[in-house]
TIDORO-884266 format. One record per atom (N, C-alpha, C): residue number from 1; chain; atom name; x, y, z. Coordinates in nm, 2 decimals, always signed. Layout:
BEGIN
[NUM 'A' 'CA' [X Y Z]]
...
***
This chain:
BEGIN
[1 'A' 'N' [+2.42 -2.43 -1.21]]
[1 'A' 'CA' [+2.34 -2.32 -1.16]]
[1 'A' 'C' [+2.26 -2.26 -1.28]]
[2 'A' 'N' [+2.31 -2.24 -1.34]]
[2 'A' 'CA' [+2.23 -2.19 -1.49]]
[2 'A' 'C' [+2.13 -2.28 -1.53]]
[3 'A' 'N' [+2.14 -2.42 -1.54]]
[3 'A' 'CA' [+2.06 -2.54 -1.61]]
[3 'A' 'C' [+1.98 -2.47 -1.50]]
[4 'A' 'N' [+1.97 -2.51 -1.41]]
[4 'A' 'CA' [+1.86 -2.47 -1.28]]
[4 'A' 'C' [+1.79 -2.36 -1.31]]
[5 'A' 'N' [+1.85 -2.23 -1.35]]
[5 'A' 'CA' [+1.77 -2.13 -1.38]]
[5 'A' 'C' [+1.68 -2.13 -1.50]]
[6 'A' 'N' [+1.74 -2.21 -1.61]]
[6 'A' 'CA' [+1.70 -2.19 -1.72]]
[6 'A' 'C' [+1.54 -2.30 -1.69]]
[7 'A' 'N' [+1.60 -2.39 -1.59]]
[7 'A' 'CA' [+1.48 -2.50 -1.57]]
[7 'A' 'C' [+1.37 -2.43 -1.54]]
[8 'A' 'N' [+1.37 -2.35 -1.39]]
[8 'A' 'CA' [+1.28 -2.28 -1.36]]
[8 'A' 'C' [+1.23 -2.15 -1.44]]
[9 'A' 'N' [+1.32 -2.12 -1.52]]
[9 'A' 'CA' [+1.26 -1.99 -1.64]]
[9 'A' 'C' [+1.12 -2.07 -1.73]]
[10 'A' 'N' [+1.16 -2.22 -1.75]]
[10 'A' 'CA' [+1.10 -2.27 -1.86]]
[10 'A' 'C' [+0.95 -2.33 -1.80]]
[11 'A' 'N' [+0.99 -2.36 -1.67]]
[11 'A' 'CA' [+0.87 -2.43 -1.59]]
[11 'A' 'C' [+0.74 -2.30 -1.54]]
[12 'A' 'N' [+0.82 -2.19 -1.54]]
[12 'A' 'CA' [+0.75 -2.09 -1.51]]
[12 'A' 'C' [+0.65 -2.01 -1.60]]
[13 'A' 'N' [+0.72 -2.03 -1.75]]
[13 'A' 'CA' [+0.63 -1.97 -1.86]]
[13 'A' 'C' [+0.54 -2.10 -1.87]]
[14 'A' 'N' [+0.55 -2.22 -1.86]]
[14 'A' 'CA' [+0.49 -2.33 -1.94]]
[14 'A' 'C' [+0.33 -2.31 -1.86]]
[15 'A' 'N' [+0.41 -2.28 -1.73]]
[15 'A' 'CA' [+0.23 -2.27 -1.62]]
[15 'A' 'C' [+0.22 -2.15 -1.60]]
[16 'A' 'N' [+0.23 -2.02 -1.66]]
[16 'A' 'CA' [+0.22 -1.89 -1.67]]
[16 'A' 'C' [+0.02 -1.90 -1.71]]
[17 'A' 'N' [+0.02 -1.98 -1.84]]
[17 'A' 'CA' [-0.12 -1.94 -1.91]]
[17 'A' 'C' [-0.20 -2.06 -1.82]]
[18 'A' 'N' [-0.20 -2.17 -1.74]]
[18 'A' 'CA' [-0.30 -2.19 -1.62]]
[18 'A' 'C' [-0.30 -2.17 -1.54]]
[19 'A' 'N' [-0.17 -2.10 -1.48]]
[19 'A' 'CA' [-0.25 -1.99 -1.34]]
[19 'A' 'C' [-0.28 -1.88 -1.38]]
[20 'A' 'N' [-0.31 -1.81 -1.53]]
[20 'A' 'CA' [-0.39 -1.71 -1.54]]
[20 'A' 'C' [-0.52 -1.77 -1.58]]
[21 'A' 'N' [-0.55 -1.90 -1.62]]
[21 'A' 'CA' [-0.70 -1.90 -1.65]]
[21 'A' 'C' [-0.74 -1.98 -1.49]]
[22 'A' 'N' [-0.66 -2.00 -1.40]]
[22 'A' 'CA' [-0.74 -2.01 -1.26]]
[22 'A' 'C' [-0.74 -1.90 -1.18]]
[23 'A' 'N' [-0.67 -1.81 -1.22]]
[23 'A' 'CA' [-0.71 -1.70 -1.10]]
[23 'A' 'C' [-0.81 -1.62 -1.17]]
[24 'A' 'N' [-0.82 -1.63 -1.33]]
[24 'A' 'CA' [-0.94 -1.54 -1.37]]
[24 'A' 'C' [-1.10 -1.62 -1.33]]
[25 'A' 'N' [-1.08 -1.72 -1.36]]
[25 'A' 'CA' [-1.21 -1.85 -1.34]]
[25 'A' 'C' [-1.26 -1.85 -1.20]]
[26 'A' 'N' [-1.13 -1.77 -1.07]]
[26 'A' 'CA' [-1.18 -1.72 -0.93]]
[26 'A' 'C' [-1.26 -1.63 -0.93]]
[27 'A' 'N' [-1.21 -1.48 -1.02]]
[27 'A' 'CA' [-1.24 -1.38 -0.97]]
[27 'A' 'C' [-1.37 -1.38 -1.06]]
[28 'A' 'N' [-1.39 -1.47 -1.18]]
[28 'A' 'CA' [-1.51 -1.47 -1.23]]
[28 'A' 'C' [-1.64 -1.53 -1.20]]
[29 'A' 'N' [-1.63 -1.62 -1.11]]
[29 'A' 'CA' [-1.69 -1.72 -0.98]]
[29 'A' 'C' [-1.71 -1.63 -0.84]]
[30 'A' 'N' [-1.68 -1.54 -0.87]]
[30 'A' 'CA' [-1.65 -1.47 -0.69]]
[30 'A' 'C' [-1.75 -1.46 -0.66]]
[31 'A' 'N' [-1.81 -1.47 -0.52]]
[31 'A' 'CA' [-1.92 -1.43 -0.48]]
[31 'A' 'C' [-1.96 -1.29 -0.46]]
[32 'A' 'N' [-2.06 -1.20 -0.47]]
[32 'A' 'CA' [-2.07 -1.09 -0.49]]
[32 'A' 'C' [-2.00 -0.99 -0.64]]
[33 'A' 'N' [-2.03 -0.94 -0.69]]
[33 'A' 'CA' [-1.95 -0.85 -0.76]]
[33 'A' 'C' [-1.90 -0.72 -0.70]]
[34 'A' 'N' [-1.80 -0.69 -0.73]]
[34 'A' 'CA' [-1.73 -0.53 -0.68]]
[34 'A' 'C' [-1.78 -0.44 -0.79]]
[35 'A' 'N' [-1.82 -0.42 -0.90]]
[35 'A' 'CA' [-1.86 -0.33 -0.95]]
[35 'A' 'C' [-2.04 -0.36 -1.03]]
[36 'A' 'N' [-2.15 -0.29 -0.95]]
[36 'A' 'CA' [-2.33 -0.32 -0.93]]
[36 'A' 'C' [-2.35 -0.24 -0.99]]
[37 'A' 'N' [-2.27 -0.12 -1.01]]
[37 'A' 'CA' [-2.35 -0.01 -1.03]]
[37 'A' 'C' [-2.45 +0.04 -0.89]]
[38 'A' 'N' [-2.36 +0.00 -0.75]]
[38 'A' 'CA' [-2.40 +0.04 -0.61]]
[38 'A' 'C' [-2.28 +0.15 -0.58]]
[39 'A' 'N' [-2.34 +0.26 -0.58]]
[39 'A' 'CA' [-2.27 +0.36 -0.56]]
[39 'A' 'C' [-2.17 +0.34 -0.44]]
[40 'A' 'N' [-2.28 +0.31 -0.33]]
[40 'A' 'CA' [-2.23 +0.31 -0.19]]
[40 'A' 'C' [-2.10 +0.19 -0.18]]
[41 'A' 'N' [-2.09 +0.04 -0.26]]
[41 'A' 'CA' [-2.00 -0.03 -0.27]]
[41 'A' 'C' [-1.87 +0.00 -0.30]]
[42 'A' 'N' [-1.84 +0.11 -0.42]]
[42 'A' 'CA' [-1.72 +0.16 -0.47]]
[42 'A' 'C' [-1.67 +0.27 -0.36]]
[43 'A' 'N' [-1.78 +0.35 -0.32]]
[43 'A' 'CA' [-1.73 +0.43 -0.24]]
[43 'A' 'C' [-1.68 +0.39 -0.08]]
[44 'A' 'N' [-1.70 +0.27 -0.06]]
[44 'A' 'CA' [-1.67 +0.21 +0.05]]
[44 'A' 'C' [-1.52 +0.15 -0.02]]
[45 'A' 'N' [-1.52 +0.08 -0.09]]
[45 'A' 'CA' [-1.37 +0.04 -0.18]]
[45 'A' 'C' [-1.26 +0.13 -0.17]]
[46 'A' 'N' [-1.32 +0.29 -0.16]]
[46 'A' 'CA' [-1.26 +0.36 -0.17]]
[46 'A' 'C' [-1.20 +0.40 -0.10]]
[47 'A' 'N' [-1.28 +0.43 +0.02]]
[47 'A' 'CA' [-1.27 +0.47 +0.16]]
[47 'A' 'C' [-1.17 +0.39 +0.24]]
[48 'A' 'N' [-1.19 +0.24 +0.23]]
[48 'A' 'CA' [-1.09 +0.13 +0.28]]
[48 'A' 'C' [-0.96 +0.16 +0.23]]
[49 'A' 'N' [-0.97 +0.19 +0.09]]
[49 'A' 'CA' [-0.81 +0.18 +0.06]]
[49 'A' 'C' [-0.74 +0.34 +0.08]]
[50 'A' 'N' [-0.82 +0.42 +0.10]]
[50 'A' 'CA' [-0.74 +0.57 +0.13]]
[50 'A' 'C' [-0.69 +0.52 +0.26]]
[51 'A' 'N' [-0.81 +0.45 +0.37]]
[51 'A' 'CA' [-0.75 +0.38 +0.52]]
[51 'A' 'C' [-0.61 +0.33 +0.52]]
[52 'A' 'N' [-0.65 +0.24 +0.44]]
[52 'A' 'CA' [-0.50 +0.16 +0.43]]
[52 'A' 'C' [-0.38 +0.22 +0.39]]
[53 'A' 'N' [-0.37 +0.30 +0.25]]
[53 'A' 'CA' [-0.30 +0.37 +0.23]]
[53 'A' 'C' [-0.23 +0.45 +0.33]]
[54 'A' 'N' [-0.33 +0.52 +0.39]]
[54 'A' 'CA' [-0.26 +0.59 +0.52]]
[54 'A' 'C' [-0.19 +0.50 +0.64]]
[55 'A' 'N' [-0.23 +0.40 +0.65]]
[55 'A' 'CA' [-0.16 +0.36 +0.79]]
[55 'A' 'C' [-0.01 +0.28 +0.71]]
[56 'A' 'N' [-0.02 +0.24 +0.60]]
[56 'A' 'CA' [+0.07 +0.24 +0.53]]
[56 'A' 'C' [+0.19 +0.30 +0.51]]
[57 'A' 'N' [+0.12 +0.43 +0.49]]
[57 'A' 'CA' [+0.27 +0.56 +0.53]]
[57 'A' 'C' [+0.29 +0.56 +0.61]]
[58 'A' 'N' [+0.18 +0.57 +0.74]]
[58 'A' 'CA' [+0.27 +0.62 +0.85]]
[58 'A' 'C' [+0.36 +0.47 +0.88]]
[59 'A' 'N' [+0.32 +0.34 +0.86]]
[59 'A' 'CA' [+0.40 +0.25 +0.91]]
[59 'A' 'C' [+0.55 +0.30 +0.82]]
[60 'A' 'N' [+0.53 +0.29 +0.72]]
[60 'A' 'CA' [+0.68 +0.33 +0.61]]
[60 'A' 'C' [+0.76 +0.46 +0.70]]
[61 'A' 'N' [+0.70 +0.51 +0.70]]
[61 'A' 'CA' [+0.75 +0.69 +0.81]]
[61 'A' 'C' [+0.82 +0.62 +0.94]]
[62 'A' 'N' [+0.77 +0.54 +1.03]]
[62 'A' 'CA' [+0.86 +0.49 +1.14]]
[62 'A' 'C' [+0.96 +0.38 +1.11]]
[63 'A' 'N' [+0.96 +0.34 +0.97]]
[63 'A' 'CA' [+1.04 +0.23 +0.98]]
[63 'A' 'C' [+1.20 +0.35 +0.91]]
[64 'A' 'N' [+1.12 +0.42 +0.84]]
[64 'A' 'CA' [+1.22 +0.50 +0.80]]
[64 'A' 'C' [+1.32 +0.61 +0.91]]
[65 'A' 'N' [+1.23 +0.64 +1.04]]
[65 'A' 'CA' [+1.27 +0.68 +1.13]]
[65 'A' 'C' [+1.39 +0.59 +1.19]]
[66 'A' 'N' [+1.31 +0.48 +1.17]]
[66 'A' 'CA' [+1.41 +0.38 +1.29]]
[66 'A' 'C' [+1.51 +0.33 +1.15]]
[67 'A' 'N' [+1.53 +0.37 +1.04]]
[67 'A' 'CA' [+1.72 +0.36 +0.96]]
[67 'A' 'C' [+1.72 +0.46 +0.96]]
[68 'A' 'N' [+1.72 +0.59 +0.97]]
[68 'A' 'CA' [+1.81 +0.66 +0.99]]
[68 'A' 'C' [+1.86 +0.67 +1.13]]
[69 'A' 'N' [+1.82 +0.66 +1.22]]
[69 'A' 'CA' [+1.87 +0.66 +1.32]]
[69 'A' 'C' [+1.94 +0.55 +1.36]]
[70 'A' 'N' [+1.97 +0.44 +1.32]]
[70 'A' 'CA' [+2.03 +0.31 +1.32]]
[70 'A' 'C' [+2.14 +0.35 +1.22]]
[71 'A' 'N' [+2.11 +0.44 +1.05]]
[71 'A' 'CA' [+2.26 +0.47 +1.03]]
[71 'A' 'C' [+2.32 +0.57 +1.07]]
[72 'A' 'N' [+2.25 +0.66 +1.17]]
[72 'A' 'CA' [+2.34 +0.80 +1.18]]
[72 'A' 'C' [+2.40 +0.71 +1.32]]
[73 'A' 'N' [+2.40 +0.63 +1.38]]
[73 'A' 'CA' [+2.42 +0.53 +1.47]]
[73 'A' 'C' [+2.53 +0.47 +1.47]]
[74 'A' 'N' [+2.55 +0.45 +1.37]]
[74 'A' 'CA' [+2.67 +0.35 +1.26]]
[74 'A' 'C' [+2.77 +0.44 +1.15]]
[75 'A' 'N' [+2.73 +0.56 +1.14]]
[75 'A' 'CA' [+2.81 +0.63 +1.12]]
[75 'A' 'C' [+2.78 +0.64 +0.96]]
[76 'A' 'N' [+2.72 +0.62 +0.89]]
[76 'A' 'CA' [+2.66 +0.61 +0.75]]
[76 'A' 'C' [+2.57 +0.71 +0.70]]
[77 'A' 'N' [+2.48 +0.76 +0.59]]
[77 'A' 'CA' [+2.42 +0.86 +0.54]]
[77 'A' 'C' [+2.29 +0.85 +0.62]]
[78 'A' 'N' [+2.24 +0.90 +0.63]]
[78 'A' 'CA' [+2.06 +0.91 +0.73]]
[78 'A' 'C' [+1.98 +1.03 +0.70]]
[79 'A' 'N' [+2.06 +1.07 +0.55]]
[79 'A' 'CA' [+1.99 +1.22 +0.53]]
[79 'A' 'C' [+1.83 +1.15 +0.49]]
[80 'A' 'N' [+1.92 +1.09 +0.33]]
[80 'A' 'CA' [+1.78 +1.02 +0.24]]
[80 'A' 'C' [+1.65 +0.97 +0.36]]
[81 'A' 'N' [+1.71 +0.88 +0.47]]
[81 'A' 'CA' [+1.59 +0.82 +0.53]]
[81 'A' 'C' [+1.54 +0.91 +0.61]]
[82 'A' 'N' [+1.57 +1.02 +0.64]]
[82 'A' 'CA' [+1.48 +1.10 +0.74]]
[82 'A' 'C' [+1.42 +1.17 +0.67]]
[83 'A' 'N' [+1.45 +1.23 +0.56]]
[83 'A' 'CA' [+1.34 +1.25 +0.46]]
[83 'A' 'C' [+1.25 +1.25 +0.38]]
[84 'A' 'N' [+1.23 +1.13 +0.34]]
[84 'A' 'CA' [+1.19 +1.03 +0.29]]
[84 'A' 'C' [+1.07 +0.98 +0.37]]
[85 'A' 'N' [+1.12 +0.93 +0.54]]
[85 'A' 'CA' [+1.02 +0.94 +0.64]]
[85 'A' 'C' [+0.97 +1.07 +0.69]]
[86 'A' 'N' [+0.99 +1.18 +0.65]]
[86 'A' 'CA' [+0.89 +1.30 +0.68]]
[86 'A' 'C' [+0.80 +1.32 +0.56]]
[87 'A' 'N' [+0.84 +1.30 +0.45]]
[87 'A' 'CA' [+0.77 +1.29 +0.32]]
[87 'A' 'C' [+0.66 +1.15 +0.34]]
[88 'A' 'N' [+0.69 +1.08 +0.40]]
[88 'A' 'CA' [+0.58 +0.96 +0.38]]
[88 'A' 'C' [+0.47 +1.03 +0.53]]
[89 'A' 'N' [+0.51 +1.03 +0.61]]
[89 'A' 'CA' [+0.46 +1.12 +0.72]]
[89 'A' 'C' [+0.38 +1.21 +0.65]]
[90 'A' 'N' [+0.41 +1.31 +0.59]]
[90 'A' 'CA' [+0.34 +1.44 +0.51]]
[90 'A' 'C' [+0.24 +1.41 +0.42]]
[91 'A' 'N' [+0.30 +1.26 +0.36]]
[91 'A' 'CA' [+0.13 +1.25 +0.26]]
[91 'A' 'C' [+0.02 +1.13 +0.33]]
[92 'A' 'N' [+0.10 +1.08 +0.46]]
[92 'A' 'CA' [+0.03 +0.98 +0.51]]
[92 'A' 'C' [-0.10 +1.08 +0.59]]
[93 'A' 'N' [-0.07 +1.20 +0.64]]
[93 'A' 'CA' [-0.14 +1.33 +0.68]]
[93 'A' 'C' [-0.26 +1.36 +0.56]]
[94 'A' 'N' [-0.20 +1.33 +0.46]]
[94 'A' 'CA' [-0.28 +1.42 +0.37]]
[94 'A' 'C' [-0.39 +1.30 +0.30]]
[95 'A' 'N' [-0.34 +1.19 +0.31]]
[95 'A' 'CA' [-0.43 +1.09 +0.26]]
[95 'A' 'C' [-0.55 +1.07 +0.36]]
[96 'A' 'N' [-0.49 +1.06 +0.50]]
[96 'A' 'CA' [-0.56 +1.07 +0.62]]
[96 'A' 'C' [-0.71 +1.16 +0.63]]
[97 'A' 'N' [-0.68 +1.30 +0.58]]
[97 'A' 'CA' [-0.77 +1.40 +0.58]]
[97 'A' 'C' [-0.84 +1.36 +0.45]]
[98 'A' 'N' [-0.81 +1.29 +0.32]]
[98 'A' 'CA' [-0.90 +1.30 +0.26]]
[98 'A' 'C' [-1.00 +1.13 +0.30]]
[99 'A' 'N' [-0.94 +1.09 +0.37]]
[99 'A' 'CA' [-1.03 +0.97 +0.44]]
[99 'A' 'C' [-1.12 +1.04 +0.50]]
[100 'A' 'N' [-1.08 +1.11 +0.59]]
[100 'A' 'CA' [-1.17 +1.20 +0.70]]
[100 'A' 'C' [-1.29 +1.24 +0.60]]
[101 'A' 'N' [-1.27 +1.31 +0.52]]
[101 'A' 'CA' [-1.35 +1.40 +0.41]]
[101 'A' 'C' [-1.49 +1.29 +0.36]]
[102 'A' 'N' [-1.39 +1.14 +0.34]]
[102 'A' 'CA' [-1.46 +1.08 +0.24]]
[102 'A' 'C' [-1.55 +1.00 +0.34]]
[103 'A' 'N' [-1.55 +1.00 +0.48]]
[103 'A' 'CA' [-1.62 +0.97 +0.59]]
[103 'A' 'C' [-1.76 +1.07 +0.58]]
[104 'A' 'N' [-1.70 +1.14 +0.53]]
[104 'A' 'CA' [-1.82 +1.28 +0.58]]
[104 'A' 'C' [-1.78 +1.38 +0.71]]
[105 'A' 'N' [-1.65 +1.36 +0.78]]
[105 'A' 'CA' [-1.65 +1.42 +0.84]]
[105 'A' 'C' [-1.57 +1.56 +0.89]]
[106 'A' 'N' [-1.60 +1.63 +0.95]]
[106 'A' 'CA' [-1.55 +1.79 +0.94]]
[106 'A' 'C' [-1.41 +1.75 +1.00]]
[107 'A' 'N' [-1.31 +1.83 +0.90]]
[107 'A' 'CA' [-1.17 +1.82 +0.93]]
[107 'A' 'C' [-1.09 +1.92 +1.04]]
[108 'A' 'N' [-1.03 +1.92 +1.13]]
[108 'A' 'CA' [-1.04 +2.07 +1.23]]
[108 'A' 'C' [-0.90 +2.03 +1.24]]
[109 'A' 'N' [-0.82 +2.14 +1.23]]
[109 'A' 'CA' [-0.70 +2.15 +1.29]]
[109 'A' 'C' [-0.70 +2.24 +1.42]]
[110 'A' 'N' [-0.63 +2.18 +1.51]]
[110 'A' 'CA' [-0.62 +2.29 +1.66]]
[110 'A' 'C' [-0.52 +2.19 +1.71]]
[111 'A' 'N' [-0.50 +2.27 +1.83]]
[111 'A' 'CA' [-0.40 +2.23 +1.94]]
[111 'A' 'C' [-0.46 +2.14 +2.04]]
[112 'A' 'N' [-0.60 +2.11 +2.01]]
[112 'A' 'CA' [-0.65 +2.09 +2.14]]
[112 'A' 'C' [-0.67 +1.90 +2.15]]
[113 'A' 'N' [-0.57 +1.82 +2.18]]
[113 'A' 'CA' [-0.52 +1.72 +2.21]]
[113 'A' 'C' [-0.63 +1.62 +2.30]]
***
């Protein structure tokens, strides 16, 4: 088991420096460039990933819902995960709104569903 590790330790550095000169020789080949000096491009980069980010949290927030209640189920700690998923919930909120913002559009809190 060791020889084995030590194999793959060694096989892994040896192709370490050409899969970094192929994935740079990708992204230097790429079609289009991500940074034009197009305003509108980065700010679109930006917007997608605030997107993502958010649905991100909130997915992390229900999966964290669903262990704590699977350990408080089982008889185990469930503080950390309910917390933890209202804290990912709380900023998944707050990333959300600055998506909205970075949309352009007016942020409203109300009741009205």
């Amino acid at each position: 088991m060791k020889k084995l590790r030590e194999t793959i330790r060694h096989a892994a550095r040896s192709s370490a420096p050409i899969m970094a000169v192929l994935l740079f020789t990708n992204m230097l080949l790429a079609q289009g460039p991500i940074f034009t000096g197009d305003a509108s491009n980065l700010s679109n980069i930006i917007r997608e990933s605030l997107k993502l980010m958010a649905i991100i949290l909130f997915c992390l927030g229900a999966v964290g819902i669903a262990w704590a209640i699977y350990n408080k189920l089982t008889g185990k700690e469930w503080g950390n995960q309910a917390f933890g998923s209202i804290l990912s919930f709380a900023f998944g909120t707050i990333v959300a709104v600055f998506w909205q913002l970075a949309q352009g559009r007016a942020v409203g809190v109300d009741t009205n569903f």
